[in-house]
N, CA, C and O of each residue as an XYZ file, in Angstrom:
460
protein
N      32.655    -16.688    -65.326
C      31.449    -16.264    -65.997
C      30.386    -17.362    -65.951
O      29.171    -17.255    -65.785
N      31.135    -18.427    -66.135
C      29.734    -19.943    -65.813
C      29.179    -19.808    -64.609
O      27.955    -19.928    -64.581
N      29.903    -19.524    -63.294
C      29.350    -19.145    -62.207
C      27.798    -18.442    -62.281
O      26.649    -18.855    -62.125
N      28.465    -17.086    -62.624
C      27.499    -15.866    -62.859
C      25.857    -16.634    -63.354
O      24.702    -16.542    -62.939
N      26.574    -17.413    -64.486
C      24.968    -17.533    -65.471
C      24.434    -19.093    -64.940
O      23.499    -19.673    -65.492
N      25.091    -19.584    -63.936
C      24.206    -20.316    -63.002
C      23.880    -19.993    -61.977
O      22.787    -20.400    -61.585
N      24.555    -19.268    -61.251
C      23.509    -18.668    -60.367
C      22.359    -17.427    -60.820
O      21.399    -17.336    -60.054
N      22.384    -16.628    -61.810
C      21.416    -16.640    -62.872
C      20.615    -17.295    -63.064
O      19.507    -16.897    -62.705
N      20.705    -18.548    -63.678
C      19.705    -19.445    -64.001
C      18.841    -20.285    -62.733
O      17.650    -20.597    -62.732
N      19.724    -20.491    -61.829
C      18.884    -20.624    -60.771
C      18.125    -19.716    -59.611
O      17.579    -20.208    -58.624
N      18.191    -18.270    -59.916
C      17.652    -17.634    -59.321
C      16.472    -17.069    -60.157
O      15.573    -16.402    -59.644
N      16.545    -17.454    -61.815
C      15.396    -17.213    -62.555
C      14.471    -18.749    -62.512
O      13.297    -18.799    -62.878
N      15.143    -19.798    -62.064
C      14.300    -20.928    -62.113
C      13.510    -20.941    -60.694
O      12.358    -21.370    -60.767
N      14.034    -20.470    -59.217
C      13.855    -20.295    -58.137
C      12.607    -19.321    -58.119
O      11.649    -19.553    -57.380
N      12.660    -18.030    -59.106
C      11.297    -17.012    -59.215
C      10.676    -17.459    -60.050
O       9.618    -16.830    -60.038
N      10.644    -18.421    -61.065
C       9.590    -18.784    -61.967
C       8.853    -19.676    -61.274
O       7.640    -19.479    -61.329
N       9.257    -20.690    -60.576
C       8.810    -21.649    -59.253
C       8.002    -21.027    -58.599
O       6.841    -21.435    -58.649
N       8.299    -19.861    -57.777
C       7.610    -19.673    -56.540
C       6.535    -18.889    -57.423
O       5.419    -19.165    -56.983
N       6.463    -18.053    -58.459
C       5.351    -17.495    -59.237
C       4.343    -18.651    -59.561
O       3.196    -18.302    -59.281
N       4.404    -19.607    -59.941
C       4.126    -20.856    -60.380
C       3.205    -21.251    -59.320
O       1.995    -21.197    -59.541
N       3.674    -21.664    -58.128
C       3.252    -21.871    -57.014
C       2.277    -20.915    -56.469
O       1.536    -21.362    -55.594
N       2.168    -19.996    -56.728
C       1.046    -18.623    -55.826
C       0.415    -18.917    -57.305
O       0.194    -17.743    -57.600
N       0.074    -19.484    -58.173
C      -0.831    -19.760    -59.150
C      -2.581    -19.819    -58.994
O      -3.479    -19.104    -59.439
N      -2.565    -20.761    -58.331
C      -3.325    -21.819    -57.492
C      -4.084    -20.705    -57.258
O      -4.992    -20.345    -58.007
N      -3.588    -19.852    -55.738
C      -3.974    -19.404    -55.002
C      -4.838    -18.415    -55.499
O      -5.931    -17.988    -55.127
N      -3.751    -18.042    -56.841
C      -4.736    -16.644    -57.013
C      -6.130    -16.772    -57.606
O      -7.186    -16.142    -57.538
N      -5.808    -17.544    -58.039
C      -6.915    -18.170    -59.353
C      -8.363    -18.383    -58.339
O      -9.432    -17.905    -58.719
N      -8.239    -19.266    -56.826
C      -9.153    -19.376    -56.588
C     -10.183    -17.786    -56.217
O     -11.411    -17.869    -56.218
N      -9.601    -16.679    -55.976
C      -9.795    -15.966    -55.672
C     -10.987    -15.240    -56.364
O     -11.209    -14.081    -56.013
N     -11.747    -15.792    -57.281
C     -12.376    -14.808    -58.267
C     -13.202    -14.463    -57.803
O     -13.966    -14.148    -58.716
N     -13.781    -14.220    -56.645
C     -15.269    -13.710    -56.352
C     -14.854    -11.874    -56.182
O     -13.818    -11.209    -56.182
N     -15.865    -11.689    -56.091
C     -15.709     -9.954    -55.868
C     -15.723     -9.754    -54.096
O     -16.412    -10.421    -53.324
N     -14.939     -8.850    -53.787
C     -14.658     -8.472    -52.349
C     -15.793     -7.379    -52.062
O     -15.892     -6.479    -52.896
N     -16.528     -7.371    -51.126
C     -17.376     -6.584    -50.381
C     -16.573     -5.958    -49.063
O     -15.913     -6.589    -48.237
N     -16.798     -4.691    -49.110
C     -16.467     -3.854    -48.092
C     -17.399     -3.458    -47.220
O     -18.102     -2.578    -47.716
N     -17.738     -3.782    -45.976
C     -18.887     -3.371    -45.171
C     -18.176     -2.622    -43.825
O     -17.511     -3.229    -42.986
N     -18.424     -1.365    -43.810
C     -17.576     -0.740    -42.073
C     -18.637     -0.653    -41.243
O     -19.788     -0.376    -41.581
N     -18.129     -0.960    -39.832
C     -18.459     -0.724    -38.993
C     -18.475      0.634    -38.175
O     -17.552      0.924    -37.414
N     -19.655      1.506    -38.391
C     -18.962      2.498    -37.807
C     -20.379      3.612    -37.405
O     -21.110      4.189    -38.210
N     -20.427      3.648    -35.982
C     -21.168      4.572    -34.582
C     -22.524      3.439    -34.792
O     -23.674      3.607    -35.198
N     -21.746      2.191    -34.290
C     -22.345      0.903    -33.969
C     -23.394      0.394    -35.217
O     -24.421     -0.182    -34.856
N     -23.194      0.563    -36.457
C     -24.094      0.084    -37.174
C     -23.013     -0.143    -38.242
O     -21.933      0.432    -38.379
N     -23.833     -1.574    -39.296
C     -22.976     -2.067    -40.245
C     -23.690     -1.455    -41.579
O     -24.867     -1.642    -41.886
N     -22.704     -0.659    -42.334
C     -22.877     -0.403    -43.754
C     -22.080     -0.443    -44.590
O     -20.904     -0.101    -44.467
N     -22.825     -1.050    -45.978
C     -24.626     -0.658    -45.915
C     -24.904     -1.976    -44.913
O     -24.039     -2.749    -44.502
N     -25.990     -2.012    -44.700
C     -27.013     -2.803    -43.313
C     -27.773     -3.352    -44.743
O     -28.915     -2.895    -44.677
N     -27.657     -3.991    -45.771
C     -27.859     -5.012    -46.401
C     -26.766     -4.724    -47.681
O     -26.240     -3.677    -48.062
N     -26.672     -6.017    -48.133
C     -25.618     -6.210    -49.086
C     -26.453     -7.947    -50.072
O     -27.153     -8.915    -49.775
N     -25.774     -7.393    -51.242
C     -26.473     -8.657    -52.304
C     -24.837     -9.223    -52.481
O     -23.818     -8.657    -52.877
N     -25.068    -10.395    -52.065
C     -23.615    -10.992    -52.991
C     -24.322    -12.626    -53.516
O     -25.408    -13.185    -53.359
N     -22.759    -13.031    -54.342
C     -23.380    -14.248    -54.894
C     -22.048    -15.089    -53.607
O     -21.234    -14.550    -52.857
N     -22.322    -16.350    -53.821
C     -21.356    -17.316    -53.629
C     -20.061    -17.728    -53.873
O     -20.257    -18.650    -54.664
N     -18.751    -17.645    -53.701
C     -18.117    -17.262    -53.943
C     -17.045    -15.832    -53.324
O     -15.857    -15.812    -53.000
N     -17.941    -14.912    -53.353
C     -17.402    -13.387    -53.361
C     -16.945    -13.755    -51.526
O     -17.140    -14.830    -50.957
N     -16.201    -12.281    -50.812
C     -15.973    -12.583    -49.928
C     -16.324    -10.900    -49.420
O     -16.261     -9.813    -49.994
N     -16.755    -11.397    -47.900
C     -17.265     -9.554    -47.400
C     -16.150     -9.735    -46.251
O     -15.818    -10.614    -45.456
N     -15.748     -8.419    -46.597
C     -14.435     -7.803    -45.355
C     -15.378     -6.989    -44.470
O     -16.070     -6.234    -45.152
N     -15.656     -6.902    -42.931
C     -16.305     -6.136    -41.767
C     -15.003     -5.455    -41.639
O     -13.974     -6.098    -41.847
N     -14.950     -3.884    -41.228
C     -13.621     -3.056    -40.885
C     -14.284     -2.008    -39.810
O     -14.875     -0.957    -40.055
N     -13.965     -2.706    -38.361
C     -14.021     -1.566    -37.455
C     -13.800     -0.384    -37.199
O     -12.753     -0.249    -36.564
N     -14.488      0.824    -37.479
C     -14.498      2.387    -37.265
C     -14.600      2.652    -36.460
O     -14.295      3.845    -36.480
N     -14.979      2.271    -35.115
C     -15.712      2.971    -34.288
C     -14.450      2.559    -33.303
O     -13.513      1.922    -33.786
N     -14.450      2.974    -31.787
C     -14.002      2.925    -30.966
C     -14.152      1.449    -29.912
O     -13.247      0.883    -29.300
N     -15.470      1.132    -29.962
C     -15.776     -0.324    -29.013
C     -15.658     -1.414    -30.250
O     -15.812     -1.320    -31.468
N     -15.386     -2.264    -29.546
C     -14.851     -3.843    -30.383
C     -16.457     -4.169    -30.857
O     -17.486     -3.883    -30.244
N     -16.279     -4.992    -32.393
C     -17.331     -5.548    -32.775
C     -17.167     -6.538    -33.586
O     -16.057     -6.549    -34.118
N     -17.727     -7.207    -33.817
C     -17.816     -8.360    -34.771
C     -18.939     -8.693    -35.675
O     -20.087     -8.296    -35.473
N     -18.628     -9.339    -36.554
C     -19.808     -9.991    -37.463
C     -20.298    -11.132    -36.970
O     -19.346    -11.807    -36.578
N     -21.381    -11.716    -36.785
C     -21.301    -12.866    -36.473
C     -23.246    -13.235    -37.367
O     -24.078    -12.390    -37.696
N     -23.335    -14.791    -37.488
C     -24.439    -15.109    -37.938
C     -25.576    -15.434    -36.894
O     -25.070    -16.320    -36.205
N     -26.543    -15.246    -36.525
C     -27.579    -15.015    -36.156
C     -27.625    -16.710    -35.305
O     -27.894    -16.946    -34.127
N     -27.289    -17.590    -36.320
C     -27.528    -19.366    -35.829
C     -25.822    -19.544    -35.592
O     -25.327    -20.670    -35.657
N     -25.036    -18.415    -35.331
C     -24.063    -18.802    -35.122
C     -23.159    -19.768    -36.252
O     -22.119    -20.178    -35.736
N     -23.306    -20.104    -37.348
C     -22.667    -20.764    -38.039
C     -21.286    -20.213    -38.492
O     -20.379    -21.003    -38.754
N     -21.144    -19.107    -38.572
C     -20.152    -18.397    -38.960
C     -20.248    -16.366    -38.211
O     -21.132    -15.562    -37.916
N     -18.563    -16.423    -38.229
C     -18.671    -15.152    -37.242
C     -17.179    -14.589    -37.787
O     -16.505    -15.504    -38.261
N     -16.485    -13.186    -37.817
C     -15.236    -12.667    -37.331
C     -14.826    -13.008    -35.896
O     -15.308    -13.423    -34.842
N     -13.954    -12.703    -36.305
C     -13.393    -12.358    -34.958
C     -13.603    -11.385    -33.952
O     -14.137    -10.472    -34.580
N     -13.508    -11.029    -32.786
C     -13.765     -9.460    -32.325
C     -12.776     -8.712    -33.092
O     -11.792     -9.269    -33.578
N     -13.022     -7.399    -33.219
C     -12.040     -6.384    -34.185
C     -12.287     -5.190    -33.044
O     -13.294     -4.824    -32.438
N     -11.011     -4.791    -33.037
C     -11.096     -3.285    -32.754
C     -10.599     -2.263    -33.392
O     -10.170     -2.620    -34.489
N     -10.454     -1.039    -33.172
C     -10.494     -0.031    -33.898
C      -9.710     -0.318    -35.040
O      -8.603     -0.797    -34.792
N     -10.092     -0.096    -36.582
C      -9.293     -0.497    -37.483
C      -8.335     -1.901    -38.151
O      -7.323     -2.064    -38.831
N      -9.418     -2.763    -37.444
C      -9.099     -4.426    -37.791
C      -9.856     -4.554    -38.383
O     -10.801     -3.860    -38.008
N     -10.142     -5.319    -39.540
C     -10.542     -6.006    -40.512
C     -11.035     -7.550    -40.079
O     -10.265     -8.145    -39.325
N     -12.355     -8.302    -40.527
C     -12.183     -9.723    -40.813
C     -13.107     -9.961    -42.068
O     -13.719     -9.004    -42.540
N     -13.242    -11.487    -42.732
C     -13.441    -11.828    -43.820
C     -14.074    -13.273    -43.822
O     -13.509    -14.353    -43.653
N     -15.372    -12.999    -44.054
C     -15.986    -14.844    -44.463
C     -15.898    -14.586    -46.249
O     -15.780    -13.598    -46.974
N     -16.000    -15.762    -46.414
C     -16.457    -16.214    -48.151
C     -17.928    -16.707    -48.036
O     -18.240    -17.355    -47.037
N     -18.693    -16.485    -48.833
C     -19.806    -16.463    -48.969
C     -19.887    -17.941    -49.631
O     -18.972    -18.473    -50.259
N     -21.320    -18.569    -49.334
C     -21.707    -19.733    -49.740
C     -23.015    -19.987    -49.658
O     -23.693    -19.519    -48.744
N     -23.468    -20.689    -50.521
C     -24.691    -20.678    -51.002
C     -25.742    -21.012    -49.537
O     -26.708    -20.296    -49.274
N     -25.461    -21.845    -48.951
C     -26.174    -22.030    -47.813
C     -25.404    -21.790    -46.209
O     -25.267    -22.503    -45.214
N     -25.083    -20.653    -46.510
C     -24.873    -19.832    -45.356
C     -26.025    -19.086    -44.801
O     -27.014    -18.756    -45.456
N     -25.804    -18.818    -43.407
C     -26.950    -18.185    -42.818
C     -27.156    -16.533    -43.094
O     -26.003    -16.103    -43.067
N     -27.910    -15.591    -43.305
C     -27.729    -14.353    -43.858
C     -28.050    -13.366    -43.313
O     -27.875    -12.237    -43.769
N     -28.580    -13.642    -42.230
C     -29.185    -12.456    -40.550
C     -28.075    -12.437    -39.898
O     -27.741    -13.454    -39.290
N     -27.268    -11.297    -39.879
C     -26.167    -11.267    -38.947
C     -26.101    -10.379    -37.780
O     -27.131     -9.708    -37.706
N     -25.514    -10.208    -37.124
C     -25.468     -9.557    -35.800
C     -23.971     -9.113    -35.392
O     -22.980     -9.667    -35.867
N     -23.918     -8.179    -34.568
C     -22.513     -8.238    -33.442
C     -23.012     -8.924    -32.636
O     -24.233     -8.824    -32.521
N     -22.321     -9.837    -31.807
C     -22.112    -10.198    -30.651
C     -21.901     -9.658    -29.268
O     -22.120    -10.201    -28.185
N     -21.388     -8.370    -29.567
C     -21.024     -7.276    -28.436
C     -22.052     -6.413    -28.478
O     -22.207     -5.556    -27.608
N     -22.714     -6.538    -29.322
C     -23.645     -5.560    -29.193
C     -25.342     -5.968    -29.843
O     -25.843     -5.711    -30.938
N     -25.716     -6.458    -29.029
C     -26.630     -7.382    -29.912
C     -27.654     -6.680    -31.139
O     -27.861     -6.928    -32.327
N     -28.087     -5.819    -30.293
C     -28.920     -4.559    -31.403
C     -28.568     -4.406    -32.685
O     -29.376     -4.407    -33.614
N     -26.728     -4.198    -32.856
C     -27.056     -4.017    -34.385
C     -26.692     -5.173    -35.012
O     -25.893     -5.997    -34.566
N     -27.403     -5.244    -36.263
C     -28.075     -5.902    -37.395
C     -28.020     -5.805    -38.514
O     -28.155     -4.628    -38.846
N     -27.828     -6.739    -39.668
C     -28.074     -6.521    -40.650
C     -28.129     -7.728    -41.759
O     -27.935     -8.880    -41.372
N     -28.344     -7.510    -42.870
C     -28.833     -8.649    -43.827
C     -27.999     -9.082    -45.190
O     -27.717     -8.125    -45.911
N     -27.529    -10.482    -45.684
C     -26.928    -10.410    -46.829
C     -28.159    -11.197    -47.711
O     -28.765    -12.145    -47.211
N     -28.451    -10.701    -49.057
C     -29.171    -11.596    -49.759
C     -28.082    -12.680    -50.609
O     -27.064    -12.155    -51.062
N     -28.232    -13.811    -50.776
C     -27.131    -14.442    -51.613
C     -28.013    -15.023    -52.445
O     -28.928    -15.827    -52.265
N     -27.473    -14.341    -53.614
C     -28.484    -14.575    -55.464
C     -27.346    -15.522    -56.049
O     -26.129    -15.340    -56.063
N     -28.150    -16.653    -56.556
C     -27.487    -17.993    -57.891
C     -26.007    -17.140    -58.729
O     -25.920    -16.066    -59.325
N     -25.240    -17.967    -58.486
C     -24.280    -17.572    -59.289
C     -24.210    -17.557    -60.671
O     -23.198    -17.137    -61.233
């Protein structure tokens, strides 16, 4: 029975640990998530207000690969295709004219307001 209630105790000390540990992580997380799709080559909505902090997910709809990318290039996704997802975090002096890369035409704008 001592067995039992140590390996017990170390499999409740082993999950209180690793809970412990993803602490951190979550905590930094507080900004609000923006959802923007991509989809019959245009990003919406084709402007978005966020603050600093928050983070915008791009999610490919359409059939041809696209990406987010910033205008001065400072920051970009990845290419995505049909039904891939990518994700910047927003920051106060980030660039806010964005573009695809694959497609240069479409366009669109983030305003980023004081936290």
């Amino acid at each position: 029975m001592s067995t039992k209630m140590t390996r017990r105790t170390l499999l409740a000390t082993g999950t209180a640990s690793a809970t412990l540990a993803a602490l951190p992580v979550m905590a930094q997380e507080t900004g609000t998530l923006y959802e923007v799709e991509i989809k019959n080559f245009k990003f919406n909505p084709k402007t978005l207000e966020v603050r600093p902090g928050d983070r915008i997910r791009w999610t490919n709809q359409d059939r041809a690969p696209h990406d987010a990318a910033a205008l001065d290039e400072t920051w970009r996704t990845p290419i995505l295709t049909r039904g891939e997802s990518g994700e910047v975090t927003v920051t106060a002096d980030m660039s806010t004219d964005y573009f695809c890369s694959v497609h240069p035409s479409m366009r669109a704008t983030l305003t980023i307001v004081s936290a």
